[in-house]
PDB file of N, CA, C and O in Angstrom:
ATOM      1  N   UNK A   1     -26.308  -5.107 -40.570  1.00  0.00           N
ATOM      2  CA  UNK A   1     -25.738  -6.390 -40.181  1.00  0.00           C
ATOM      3  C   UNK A   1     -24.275  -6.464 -40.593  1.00  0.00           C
ATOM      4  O   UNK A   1     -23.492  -6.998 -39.807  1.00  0.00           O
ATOM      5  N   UNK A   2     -23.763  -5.908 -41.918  1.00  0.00           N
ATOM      6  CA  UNK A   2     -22.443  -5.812 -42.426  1.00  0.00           C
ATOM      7  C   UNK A   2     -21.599  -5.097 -41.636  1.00  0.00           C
ATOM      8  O   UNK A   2     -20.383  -5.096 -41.825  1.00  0.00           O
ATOM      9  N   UNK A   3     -22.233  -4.378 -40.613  1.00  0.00           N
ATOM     10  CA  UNK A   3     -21.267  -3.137 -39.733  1.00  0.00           C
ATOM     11  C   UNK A   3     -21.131  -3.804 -38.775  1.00  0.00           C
ATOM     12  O   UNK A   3     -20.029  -4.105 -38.314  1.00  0.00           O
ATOM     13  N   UNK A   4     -22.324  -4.187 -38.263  1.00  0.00           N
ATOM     14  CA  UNK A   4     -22.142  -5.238 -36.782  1.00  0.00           C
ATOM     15  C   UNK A   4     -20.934  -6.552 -36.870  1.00  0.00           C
ATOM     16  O   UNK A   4     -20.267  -6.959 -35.919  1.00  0.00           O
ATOM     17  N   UNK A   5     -20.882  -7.106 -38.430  1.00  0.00           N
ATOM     18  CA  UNK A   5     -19.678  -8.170 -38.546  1.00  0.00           C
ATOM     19  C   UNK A   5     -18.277  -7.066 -38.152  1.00  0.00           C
ATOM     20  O   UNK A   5     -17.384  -7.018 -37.306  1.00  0.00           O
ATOM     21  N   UNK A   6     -18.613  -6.484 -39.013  1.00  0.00           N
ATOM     22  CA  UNK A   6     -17.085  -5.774 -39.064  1.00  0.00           C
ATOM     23  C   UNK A   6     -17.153  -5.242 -37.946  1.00  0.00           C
ATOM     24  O   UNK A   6     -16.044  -5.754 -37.795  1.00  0.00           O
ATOM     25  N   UNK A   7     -17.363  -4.677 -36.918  1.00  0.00           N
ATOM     26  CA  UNK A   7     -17.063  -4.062 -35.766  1.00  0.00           C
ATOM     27  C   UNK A   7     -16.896  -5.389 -35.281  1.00  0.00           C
ATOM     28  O   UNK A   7     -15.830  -5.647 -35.840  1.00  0.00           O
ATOM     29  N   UNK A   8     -17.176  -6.384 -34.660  1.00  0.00           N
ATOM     30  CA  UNK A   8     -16.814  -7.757 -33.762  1.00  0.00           C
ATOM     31  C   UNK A   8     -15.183  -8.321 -34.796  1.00  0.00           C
ATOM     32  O   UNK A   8     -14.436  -9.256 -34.509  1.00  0.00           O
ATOM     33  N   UNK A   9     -15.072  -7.371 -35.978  1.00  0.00           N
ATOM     34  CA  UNK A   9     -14.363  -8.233 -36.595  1.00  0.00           C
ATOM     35  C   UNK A   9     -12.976  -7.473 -36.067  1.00  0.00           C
ATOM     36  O   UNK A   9     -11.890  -7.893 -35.667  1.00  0.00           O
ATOM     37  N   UNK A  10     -13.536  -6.174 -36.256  1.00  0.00           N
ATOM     38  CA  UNK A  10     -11.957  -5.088 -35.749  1.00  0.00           C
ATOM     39  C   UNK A  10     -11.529  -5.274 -33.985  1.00  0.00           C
ATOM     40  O   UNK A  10     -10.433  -5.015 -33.487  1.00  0.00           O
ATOM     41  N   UNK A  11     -12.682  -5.764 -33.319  1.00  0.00           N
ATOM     42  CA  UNK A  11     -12.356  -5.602 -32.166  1.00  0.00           C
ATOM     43  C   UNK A  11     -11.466  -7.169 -31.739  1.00  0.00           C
ATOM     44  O   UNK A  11     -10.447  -7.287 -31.058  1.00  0.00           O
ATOM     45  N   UNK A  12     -12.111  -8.011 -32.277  1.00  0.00           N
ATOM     46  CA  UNK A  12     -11.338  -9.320 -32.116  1.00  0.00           C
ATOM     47  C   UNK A  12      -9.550  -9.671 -32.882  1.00  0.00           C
ATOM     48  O   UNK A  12      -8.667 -10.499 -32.655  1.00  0.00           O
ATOM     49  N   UNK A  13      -9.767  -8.264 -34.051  1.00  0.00           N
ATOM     50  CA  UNK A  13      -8.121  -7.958 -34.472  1.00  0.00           C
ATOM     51  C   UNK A  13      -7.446  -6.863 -33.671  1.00  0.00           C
ATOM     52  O   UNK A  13      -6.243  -6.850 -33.934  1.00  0.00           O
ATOM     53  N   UNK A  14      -7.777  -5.985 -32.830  1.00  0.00           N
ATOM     54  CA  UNK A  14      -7.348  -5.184 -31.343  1.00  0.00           C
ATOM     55  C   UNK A  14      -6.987  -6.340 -30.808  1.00  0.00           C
ATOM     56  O   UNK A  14      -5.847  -6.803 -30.763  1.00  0.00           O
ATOM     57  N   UNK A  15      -7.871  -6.756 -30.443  1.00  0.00           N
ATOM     58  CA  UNK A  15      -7.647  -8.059 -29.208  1.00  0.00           C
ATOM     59  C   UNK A  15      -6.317  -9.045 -29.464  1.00  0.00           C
ATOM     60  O   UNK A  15      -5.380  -9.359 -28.730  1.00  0.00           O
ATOM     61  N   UNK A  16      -6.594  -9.318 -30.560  1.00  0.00           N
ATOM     62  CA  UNK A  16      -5.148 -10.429 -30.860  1.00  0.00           C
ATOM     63  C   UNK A  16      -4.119  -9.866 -30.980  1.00  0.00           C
ATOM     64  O   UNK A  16      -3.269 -10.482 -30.337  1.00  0.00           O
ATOM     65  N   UNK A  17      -3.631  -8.841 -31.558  1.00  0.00           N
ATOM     66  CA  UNK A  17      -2.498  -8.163 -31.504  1.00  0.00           C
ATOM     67  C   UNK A  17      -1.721  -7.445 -30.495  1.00  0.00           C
ATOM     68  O   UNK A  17      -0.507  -7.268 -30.400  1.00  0.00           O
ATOM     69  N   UNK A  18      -3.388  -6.812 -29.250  1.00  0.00           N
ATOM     70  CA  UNK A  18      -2.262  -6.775 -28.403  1.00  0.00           C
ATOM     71  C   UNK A  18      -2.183  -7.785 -27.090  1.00  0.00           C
ATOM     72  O   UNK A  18      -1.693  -7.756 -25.961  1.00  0.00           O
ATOM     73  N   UNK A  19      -3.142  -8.913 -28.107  1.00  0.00           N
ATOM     74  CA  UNK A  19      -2.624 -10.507 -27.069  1.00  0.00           C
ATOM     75  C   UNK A  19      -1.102 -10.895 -27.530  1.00  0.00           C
ATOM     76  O   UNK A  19      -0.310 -10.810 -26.592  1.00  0.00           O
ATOM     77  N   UNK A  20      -0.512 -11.309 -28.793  1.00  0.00           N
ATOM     78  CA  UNK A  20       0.467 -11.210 -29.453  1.00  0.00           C
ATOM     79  C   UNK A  20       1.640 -10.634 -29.130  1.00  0.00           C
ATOM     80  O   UNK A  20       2.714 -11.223 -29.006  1.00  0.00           O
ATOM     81  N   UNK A  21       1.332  -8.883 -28.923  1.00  0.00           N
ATOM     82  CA  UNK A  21       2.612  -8.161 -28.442  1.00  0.00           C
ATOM     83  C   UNK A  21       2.446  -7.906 -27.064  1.00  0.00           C
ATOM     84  O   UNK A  21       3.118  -6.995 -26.580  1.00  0.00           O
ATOM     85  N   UNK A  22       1.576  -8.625 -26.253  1.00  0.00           N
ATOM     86  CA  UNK A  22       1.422  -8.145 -24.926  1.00  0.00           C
ATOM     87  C   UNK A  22       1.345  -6.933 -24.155  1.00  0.00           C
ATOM     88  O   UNK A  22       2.015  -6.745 -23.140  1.00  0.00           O
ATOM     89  N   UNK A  23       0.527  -6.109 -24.640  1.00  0.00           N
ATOM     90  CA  UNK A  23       0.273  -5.067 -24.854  1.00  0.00           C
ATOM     91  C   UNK A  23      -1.030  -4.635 -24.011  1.00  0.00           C
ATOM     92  O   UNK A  23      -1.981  -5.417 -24.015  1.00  0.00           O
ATOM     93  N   UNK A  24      -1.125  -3.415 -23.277  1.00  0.00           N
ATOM     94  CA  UNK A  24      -2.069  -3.311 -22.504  1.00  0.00           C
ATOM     95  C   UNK A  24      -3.756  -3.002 -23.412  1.00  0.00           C
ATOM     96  O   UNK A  24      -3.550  -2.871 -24.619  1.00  0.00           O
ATOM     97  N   UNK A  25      -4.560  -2.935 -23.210  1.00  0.00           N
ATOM     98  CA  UNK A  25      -5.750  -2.666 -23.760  1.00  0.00           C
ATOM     99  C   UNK A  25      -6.857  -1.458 -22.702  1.00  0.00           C
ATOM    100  O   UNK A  25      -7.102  -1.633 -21.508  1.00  0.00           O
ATOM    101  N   UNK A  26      -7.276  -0.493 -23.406  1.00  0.00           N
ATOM    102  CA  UNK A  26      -8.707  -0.244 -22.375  1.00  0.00           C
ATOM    103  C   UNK A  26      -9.697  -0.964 -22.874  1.00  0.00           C
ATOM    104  O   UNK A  26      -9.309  -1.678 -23.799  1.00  0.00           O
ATOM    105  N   UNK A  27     -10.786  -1.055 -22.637  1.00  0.00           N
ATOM    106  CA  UNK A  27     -12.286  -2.041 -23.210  1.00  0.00           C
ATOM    107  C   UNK A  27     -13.210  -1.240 -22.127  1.00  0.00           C
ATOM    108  O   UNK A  27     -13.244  -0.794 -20.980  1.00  0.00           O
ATOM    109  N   UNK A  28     -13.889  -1.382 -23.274  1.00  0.00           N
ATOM    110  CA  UNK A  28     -15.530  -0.585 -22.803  1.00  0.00           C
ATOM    111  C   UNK A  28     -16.228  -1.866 -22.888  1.00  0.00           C
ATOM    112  O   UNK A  28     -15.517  -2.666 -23.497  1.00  0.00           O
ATOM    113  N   UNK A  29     -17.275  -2.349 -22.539  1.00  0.00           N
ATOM    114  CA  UNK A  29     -18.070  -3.474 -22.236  1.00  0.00           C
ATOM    115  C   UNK A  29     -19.292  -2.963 -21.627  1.00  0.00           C
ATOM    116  O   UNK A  29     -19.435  -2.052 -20.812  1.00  0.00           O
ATOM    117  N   UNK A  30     -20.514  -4.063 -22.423  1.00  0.00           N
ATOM    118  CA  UNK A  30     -21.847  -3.818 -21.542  1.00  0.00           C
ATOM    119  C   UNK A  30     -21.739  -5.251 -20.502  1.00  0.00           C
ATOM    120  O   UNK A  30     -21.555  -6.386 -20.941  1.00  0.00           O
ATOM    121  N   UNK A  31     -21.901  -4.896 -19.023  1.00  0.00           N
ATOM    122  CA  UNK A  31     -22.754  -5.915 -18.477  1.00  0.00           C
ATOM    123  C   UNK A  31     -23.747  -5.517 -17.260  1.00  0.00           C
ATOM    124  O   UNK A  31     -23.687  -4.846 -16.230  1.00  0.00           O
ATOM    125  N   UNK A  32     -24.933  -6.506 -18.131  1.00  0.00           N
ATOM    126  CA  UNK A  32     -26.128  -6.417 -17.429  1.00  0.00           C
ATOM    127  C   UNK A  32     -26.728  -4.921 -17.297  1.00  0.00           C
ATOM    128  O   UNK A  32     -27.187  -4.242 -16.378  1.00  0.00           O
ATOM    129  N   UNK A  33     -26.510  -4.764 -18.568  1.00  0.00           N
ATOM    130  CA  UNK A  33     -27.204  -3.279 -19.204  1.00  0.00           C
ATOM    131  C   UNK A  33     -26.042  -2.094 -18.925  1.00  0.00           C
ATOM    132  O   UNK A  33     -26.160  -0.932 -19.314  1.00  0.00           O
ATOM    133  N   UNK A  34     -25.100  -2.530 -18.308  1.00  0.00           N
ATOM    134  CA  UNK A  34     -24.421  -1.031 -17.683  1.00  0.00           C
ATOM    135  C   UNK A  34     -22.836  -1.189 -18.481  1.00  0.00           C
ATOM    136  O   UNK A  34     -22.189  -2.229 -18.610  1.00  0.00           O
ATOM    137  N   UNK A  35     -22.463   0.224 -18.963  1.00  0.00           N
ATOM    138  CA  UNK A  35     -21.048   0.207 -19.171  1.00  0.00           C
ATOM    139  C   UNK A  35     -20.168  -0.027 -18.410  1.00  0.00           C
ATOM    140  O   UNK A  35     -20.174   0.648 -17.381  1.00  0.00           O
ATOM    141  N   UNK A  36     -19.081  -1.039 -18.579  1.00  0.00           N
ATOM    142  CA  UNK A  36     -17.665  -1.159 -17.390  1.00  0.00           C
ATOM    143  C   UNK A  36     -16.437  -0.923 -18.415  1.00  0.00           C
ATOM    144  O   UNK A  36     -16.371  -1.228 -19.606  1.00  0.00           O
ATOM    145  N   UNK A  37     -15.506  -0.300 -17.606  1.00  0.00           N
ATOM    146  CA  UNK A  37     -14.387  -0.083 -18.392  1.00  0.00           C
ATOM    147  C   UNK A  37     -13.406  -0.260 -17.675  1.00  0.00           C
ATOM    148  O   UNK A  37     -13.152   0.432 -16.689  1.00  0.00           O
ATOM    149  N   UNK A  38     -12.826  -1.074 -18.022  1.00  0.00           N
ATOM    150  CA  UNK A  38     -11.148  -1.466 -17.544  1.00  0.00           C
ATOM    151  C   UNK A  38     -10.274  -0.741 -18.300  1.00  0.00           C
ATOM    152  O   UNK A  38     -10.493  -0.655 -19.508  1.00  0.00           O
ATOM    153  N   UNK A  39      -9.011  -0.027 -17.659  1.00  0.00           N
ATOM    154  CA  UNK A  39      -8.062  -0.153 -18.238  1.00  0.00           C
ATOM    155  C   UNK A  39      -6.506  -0.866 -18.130  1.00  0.00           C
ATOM    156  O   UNK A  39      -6.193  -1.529 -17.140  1.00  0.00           O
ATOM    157  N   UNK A  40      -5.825  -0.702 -18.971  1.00  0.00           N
ATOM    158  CA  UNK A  40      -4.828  -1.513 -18.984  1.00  0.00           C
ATOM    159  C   UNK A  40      -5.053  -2.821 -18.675  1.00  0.00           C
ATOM    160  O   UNK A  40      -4.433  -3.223 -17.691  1.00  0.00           O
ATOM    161  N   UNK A  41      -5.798  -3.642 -19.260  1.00  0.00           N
ATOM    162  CA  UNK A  41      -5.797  -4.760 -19.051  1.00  0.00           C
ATOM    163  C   UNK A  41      -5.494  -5.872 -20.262  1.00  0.00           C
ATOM    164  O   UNK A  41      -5.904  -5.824 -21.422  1.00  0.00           O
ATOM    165  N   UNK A  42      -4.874  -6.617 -19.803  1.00  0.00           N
ATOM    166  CA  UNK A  42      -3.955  -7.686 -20.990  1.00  0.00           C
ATOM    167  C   UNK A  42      -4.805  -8.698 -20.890  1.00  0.00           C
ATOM    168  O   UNK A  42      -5.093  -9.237 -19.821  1.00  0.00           O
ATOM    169  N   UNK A  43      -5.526  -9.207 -22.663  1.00  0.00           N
ATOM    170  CA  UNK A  43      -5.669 -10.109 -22.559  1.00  0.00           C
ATOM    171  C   UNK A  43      -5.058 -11.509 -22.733  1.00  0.00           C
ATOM    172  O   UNK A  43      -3.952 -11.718 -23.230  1.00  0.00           O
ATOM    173  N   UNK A  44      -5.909 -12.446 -22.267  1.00  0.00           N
ATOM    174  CA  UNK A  44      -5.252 -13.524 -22.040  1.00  0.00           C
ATOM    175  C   UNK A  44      -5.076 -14.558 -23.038  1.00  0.00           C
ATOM    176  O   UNK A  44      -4.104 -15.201 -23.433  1.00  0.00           O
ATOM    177  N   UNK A  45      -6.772 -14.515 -23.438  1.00  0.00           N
ATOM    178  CA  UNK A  45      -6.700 -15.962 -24.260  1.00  0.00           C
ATOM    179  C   UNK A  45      -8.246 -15.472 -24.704  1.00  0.00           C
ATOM    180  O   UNK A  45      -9.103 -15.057 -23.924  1.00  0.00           O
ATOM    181  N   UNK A  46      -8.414 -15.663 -26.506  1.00  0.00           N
ATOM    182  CA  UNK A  46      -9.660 -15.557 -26.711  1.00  0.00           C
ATOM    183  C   UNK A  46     -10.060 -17.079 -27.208  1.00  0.00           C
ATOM    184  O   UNK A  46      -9.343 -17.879 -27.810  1.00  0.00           O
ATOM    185  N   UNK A  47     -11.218 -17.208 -26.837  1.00  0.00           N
ATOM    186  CA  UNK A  47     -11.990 -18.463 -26.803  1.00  0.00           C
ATOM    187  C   UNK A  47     -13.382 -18.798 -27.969  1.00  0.00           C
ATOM    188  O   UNK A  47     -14.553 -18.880 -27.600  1.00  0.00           O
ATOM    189  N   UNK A  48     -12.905 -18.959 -29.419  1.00  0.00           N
ATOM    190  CA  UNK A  48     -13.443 -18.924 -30.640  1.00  0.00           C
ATOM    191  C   UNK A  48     -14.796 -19.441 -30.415  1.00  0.00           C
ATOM    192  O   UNK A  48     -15.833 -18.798 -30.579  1.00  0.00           O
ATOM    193  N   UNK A  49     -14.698 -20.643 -30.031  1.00  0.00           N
ATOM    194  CA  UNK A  49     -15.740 -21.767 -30.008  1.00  0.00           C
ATOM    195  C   UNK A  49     -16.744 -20.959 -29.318  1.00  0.00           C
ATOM    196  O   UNK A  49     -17.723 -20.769 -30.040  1.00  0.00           O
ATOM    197  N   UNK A  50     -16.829 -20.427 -28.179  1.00  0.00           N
ATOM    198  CA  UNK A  50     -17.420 -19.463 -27.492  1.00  0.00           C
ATOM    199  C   UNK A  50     -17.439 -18.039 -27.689  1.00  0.00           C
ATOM    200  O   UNK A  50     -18.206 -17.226 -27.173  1.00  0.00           O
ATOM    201  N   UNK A  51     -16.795 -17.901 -28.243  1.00  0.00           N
ATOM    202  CA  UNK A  51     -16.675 -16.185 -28.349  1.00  0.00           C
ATOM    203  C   UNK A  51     -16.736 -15.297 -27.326  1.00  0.00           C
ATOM    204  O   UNK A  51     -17.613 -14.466 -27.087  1.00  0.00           O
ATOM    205  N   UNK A  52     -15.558 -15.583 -26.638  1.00  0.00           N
ATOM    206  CA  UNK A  52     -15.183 -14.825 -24.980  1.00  0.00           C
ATOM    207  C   UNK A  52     -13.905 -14.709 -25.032  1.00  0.00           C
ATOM    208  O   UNK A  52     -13.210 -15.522 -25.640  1.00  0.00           O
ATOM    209  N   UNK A  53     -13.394 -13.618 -24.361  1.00  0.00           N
ATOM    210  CA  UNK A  53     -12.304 -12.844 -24.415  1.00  0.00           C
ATOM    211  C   UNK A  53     -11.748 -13.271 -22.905  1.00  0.00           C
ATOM    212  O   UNK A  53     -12.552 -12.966 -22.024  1.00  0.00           O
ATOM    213  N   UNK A  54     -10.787 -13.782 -22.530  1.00  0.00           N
ATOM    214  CA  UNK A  54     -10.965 -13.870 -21.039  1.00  0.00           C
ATOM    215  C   UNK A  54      -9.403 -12.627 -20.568  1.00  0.00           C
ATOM    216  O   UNK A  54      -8.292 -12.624 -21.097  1.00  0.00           O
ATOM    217  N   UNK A  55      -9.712 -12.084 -19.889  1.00  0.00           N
ATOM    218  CA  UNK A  55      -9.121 -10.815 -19.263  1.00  0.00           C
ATOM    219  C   UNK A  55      -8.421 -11.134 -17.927  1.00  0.00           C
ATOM    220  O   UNK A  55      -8.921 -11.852 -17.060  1.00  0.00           O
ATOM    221  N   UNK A  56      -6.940 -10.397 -17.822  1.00  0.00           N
ATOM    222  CA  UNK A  56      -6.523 -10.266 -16.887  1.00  0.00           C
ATOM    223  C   UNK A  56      -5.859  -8.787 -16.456  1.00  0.00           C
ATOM    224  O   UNK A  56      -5.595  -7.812 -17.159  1.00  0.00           O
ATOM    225  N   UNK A  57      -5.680  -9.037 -14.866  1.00  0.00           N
ATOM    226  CA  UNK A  57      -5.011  -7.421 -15.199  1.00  0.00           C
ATOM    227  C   UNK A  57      -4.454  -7.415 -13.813  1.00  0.00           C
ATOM    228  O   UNK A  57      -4.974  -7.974 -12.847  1.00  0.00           O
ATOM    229  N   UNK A  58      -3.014  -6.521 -13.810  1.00  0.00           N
ATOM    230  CA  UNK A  58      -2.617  -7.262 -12.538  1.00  0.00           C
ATOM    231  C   UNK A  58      -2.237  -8.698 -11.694  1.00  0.00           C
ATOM    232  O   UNK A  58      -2.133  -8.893 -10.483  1.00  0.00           O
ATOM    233  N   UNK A  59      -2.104  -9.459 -12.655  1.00  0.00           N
ATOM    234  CA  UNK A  59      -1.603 -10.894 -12.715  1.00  0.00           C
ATOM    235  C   UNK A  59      -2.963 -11.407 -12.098  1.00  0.00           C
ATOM    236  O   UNK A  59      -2.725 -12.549 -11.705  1.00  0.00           O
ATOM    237  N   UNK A  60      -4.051 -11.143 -11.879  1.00  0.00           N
ATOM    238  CA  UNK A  60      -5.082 -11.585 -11.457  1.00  0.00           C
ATOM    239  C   UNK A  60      -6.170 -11.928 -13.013  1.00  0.00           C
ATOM    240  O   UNK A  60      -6.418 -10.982 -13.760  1.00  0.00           O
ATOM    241  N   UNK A  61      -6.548 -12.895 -13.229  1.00  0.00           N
ATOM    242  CA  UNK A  61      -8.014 -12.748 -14.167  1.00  0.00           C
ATOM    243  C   UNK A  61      -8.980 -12.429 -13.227  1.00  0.00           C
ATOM    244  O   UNK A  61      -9.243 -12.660 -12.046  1.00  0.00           O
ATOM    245  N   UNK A  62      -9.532 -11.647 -14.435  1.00  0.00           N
ATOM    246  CA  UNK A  62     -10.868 -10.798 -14.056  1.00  0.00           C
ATOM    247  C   UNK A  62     -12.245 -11.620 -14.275  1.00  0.00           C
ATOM    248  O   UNK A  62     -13.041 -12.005 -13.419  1.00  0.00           O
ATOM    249  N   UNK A  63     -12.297 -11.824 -16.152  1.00  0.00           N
ATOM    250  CA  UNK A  63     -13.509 -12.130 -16.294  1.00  0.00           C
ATOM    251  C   UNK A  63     -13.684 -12.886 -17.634  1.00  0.00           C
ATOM    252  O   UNK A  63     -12.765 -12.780 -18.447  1.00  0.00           O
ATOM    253  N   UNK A  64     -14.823 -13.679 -17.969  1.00  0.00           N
ATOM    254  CA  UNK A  64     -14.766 -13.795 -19.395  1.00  0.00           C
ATOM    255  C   UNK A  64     -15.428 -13.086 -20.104  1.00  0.00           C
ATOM    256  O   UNK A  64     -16.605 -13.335 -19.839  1.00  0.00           O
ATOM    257  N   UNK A  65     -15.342 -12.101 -21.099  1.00  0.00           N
ATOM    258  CA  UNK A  65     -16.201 -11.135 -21.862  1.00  0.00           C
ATOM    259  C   UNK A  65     -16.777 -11.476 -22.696  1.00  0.00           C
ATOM    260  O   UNK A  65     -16.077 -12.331 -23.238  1.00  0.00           O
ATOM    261  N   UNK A  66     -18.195 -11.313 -23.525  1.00  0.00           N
ATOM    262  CA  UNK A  66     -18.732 -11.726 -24.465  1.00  0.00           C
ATOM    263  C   UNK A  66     -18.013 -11.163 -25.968  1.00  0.00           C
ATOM    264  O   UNK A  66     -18.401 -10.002 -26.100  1.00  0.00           O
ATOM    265  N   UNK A  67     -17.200 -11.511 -27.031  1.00  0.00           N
ATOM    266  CA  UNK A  67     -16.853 -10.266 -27.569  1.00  0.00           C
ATOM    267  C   UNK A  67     -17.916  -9.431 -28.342  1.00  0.00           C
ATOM    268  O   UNK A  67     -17.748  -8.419 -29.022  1.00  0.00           O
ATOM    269  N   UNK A  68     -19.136 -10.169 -28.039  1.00  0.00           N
ATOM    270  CA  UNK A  68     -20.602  -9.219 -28.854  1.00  0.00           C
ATOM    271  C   UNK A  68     -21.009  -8.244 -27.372  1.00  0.00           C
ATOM    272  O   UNK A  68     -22.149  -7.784 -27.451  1.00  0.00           O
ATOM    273  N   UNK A  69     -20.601  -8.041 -26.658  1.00  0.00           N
ATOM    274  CA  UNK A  69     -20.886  -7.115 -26.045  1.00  0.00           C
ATOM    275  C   UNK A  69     -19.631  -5.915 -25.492  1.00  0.00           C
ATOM    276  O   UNK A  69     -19.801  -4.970 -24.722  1.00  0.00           O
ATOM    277  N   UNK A  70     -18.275  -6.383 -26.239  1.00  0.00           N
ATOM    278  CA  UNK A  70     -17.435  -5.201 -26.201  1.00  0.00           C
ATOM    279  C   UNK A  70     -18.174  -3.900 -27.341  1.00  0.00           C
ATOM    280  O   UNK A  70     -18.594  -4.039 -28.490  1.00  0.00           O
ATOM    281  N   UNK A  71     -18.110  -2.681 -26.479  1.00  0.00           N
ATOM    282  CA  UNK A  71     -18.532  -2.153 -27.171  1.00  0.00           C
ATOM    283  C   UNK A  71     -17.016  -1.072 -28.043  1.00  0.00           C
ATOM    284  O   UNK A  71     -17.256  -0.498 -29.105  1.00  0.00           O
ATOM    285  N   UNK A  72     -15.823  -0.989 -27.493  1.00  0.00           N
ATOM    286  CA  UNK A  72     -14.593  -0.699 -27.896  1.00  0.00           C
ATOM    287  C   UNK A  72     -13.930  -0.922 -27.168  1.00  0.00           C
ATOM    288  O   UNK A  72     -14.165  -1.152 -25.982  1.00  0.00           O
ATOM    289  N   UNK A  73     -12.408  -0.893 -28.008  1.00  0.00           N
ATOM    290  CA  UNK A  73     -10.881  -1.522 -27.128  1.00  0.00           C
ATOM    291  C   UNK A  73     -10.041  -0.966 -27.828  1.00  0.00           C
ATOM    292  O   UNK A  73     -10.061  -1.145 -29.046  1.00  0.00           O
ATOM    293  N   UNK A  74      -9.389  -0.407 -27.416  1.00  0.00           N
ATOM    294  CA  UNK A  74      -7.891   0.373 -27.932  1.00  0.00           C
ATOM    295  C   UNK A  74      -6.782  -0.072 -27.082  1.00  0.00           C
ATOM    296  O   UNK A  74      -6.822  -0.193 -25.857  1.00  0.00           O
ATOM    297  N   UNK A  75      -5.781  -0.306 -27.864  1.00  0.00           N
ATOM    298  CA  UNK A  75      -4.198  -0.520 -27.716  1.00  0.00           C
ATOM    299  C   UNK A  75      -3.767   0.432 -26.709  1.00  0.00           C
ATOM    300  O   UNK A  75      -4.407   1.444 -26.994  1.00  0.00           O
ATOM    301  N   UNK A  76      -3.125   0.662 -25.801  1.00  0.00           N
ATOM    302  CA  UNK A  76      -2.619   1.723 -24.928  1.00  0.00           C
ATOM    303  C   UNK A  76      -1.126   1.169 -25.093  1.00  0.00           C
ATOM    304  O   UNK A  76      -0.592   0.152 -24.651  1.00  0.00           O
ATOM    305  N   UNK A  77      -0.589   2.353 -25.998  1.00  0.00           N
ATOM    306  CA  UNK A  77       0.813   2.101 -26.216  1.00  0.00           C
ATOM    307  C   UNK A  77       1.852   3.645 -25.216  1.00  0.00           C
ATOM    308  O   UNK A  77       3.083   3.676 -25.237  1.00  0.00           O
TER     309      UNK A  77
END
């Protein structure tokens, strides 16, 4: 359970920093059992109360993500 905090904890400090420096991201994600992976995609705005990541890419939003179902996200510098 202590690993599962800390992994939602590192991925939601990825997330803000390169919300912050505007910075592209890849993200691995489960939905509906299956891996999706975006890359380069900037997020937008994370949503505490809910715990959703909402994603854009290409001046278009995509989606809102669960952040308990990112499964990784790295900085693409």
């Amino acid at each position: 359970m202590y690993n599962l905090i800390d992994n939602e904890l590192e991925k939601t400090i990825v997330l803000i920093d390169a919300m912050k420096r505007n910075w592209s991201i890849e993200i691995l994600f489960l939905k509906n059992h299956h891996h999706m992976r975006y890359k380069y995609v900037v997020p937008v705005y994370i949503d505490y109360e809910k715990n959703v990541v909402q994603l854009q890419r290409f001046d278009e939003r995509i989606l809102d993500i669960s952040i308990e179902d990112i499964i990784s996200c790295e900085v693409m510098i």
